[in-house]
Every structure is written in C-alpha cells, then in structure tokens.
ZAMARKOL-457327 format. One record per residue (C-alpha): residue number from 0; residue in one letter; x, y, z negated. Coordinates in steps of 0.25 Angstrom, whole numbers. Layout:
N
@num->NUM, residu->A, u->X, v->Y, w->Z
...
//
This chain:
173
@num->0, residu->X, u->0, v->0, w->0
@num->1, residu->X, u->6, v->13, w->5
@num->2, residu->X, u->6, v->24, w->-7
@num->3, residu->X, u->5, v->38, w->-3
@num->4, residu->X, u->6, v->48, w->-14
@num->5, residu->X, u->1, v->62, w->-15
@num->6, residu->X, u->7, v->73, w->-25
@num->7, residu->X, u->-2, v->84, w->-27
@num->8, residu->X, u->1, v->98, w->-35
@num->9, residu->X, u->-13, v->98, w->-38
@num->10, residu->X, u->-14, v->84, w->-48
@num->11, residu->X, u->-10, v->85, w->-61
@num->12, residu->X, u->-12, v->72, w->-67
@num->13, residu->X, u->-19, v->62, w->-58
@num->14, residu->X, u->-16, v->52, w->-48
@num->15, residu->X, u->-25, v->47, w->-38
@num->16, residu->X, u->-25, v->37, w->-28
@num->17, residu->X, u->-32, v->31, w->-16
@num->18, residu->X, u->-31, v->20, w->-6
@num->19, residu->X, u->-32, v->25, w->7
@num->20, residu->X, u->-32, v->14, w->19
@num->21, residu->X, u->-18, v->9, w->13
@num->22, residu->X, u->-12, v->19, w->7
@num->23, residu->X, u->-13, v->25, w->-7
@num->24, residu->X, u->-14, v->38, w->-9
@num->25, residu->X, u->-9, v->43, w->-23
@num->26, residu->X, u->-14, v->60, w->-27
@num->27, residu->X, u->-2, v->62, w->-39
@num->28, residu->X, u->3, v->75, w->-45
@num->29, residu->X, u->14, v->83, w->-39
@num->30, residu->X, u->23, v->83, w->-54
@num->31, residu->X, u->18, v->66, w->-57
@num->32, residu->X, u->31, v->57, w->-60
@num->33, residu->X, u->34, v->49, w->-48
@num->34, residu->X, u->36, v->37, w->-58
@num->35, residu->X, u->21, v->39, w->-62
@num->36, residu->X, u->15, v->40, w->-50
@num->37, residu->X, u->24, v->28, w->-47
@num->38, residu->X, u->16, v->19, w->-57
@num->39, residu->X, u->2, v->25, w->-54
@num->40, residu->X, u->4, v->24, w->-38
@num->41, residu->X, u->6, v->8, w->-42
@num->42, residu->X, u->-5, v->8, w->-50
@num->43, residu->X, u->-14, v->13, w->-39
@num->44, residu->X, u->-7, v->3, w->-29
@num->45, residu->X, u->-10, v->-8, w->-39
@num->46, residu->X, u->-26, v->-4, w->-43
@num->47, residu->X, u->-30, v->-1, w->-25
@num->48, residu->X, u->-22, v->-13, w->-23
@num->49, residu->X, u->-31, v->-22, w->-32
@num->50, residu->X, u->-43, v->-14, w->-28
@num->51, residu->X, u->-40, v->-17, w->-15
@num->52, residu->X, u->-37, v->-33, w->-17
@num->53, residu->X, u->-52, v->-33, w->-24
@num->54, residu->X, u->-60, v->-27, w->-13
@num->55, residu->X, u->-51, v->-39, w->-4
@num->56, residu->X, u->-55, v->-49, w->-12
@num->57, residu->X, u->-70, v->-44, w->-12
@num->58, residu->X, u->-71, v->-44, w->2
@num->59, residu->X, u->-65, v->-58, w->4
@num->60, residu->X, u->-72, v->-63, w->-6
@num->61, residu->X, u->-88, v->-61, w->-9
@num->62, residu->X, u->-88, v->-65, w->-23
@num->63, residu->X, u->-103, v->-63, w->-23
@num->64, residu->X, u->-106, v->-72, w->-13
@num->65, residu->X, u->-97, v->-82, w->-20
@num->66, residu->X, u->-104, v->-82, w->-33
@num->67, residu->X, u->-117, v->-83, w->-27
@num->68, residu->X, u->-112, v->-95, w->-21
@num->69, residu->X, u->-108, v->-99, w->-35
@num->70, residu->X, u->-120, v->-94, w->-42
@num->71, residu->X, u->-131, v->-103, w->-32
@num->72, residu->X, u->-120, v->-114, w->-33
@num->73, residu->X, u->-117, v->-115, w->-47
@num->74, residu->X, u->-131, v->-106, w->-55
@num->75, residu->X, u->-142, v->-107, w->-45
@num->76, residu->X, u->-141, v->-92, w->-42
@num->77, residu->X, u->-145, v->-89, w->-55
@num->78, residu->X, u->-134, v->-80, w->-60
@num->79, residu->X, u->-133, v->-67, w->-56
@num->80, residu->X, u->-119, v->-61, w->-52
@num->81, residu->X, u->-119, v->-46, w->-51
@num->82, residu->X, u->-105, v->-43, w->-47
@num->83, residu->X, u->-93, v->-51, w->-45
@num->84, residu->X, u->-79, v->-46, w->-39
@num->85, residu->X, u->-65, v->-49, w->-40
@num->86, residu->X, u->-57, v->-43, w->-51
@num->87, residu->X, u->-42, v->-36, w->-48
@num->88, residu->X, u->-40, v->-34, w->-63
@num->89, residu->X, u->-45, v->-50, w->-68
@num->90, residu->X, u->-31, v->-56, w->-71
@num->91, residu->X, u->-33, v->-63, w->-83
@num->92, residu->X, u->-48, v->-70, w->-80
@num->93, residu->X, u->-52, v->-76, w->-67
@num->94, residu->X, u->-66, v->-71, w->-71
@num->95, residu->X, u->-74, v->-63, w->-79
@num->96, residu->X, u->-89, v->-61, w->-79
@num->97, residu->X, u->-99, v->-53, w->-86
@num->98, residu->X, u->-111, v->-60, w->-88
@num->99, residu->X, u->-119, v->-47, w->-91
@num->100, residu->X, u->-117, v->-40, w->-78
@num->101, residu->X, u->-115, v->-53, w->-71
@num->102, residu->X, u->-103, v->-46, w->-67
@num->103, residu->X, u->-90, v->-55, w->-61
@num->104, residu->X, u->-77, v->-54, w->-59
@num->105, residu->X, u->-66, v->-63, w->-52
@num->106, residu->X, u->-52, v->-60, w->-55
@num->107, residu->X, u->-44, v->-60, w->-41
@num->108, residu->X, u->-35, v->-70, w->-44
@num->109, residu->X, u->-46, v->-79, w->-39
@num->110, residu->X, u->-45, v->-74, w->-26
@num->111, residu->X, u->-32, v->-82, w->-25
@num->112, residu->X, u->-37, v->-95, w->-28
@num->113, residu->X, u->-49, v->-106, w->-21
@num->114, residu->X, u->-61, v->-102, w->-20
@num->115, residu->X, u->-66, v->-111, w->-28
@num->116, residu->X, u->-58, v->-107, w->-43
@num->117, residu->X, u->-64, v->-93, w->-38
@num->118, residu->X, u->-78, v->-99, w->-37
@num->119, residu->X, u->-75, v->-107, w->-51
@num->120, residu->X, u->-72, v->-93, w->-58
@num->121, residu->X, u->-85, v->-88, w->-53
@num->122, residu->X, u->-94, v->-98, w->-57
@num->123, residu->X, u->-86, v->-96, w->-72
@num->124, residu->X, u->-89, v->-82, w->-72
@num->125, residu->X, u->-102, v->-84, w->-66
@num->126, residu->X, u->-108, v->-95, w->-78
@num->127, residu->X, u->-105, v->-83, w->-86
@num->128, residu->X, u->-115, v->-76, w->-82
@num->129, residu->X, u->-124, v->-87, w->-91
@num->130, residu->X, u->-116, v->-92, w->-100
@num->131, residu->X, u->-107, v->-81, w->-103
@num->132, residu->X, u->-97, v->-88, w->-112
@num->133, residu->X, u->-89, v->-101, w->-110
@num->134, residu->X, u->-98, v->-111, w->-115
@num->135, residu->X, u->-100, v->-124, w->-112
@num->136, residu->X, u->-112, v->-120, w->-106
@num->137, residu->X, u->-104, v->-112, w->-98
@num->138, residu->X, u->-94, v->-121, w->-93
@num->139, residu->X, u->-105, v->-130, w->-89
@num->140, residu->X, u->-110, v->-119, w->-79
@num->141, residu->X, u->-96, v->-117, w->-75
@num->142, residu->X, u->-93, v->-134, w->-72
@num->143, residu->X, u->-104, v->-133, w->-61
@num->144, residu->X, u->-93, v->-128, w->-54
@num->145, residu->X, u->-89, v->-141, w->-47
@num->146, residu->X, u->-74, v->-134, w->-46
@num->147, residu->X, u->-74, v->-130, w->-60
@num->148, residu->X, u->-62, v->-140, w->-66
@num->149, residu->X, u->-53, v->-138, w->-54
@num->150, residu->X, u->-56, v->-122, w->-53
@num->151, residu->X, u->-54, v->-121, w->-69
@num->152, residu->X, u->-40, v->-129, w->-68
@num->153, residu->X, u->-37, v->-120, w->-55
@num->154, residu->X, u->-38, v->-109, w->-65
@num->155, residu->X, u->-31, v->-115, w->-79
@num->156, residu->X, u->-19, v->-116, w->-68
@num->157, residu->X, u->-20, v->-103, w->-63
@num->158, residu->X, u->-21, v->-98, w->-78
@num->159, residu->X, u->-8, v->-106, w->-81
@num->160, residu->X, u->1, v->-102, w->-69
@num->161, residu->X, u->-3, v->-88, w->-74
@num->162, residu->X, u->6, v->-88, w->-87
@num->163, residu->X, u->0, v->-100, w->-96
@num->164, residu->X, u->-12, v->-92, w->-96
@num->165, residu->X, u->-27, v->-96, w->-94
@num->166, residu->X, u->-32, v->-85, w->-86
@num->167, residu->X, u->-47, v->-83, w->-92
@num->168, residu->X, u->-58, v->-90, w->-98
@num->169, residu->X, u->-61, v->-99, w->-87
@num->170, residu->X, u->-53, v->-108, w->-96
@num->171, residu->X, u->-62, v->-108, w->-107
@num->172, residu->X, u->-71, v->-120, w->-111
//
C-alpha cells in the first residue's frame, strides 16, 4: 500500500487518514515528530488493511446463506440469526455469539481452514442461540453436526500448534 503523507500548517494536533484507490493519504501537522507520525502511519496501514481483508472475506463468503444452510440443516429453520460476519479482531476465539441479539461473529482465522471446521463453529455459535451455556443439552445440539468429533479435534490441534494454548470454549464439555 503506497503512503502518501500531507503536512499542513493548518493542523495542530490531529491525524487523519484515508484510502483512496490504493493509496493512503495521511493530513498530519506541519511541526508532528517524524518518528510519531512514523508509528500512527503504520497503525493506519495496519487497521485499512484489516478493513479491507474483512470486506474480501465478506464478498467470498456469504456467511448468511451458509448459516441458513445450517439453520434448516441442523434446527428446522427455527432459529433466528440477525447478523453474522467475520471478525479481524477475533484472535483468541473462533467464535462468539450473542444469544440476545442473535448477533454472530466468526474470527477470520477460519477462512483459512475447510469449509467444513468453519460450518462446525457455526453450528457451536448457532445452538447458542438456545442454549446459551455449554451444557450437556447444549452439546447434544452441537453433536447433530455429523463432522463435530473431526472438526473439534481439527481445532484442539489448531489451539496446540498456537503455543500449547486451546483457542476458545469450543473445547469445553
């Protein structure tokens, strides 16, 4: 990503940015530190670039018509999904969900992976939505899942080649 950095005598204090085709054009102070702007330019780079992988993976993938695959598949088309997206920020969980809003979000690590861990962590995040705990009730819901013992190993793995760590509660039973 080119970087292209206007000084103005006019700021004072404030740093703007914006993408524009594939250039980032930076508004900074005339009297800002270099090293400063240095380390805001790259924090710009770093959030427009995760911007821009998320709106990628939303037009690749249409997480809605995947969960209401899932949902007729696996609930009767009983639940209700509002939302569901990909999430730049998700590093630590695959998943999460709020069972309120019926509100999903998919960490993009699984973007990387089959189609079918992905579909595994959507069903998880999906039986939230009635059972909003990790009962055994709930893993009942989550066993219809005829890939759920290969897709929750797939995972445990993942979790372990990432520093000895499990990577969220879909570990929990």
């Amino acid at each position: 990503m080119e970087v292209k950095i206007v000084r103005s005598p006019r700021r004072r204090r404030t740093v703007s940015a914006r993408l524009v085709k594939d250039v980032l054009l930076v508004n900074a102070p005339v009297f800002m530190p270099e090293a400063r702007l240095e380390k805001m330019v790259a924090n710009f780079k770093e959030r427009f670039q995760r911007k821009r992988l998320k709106d990628e993976l939303s037009r690749k993938e249409n997480l809605i018509s995947v969960a209401q695959r899932l949902n007729e598949k696996y609930f009767e088309n009983k639940l209700s999904v509002k939302v569901i997206e990909y999430s730049i920020n998700q590093n630590s969980k695959f998943g999460c969900c709020n069972y309120r809003t019926g509100h999903i979000r998919i960490s993009h690590r699984l973007s990387l992976m089959p189609a079918w861990v992905r579909d595994y962590v959507i069903v998880h995040e999906m039986a939230h939505l009635i059972e909003p705990n990790h009962s055994q009730s709930f893993w009942d819901i989550v066993k219809r899942y005829e890939l759920y013992e290969r897709a929750k190993g797939y995972l445990m793995a993942v979790g372990l080649e990432r520093e000895g760590q499990p990577d969220d509660d879909l570990n929990d039973e």
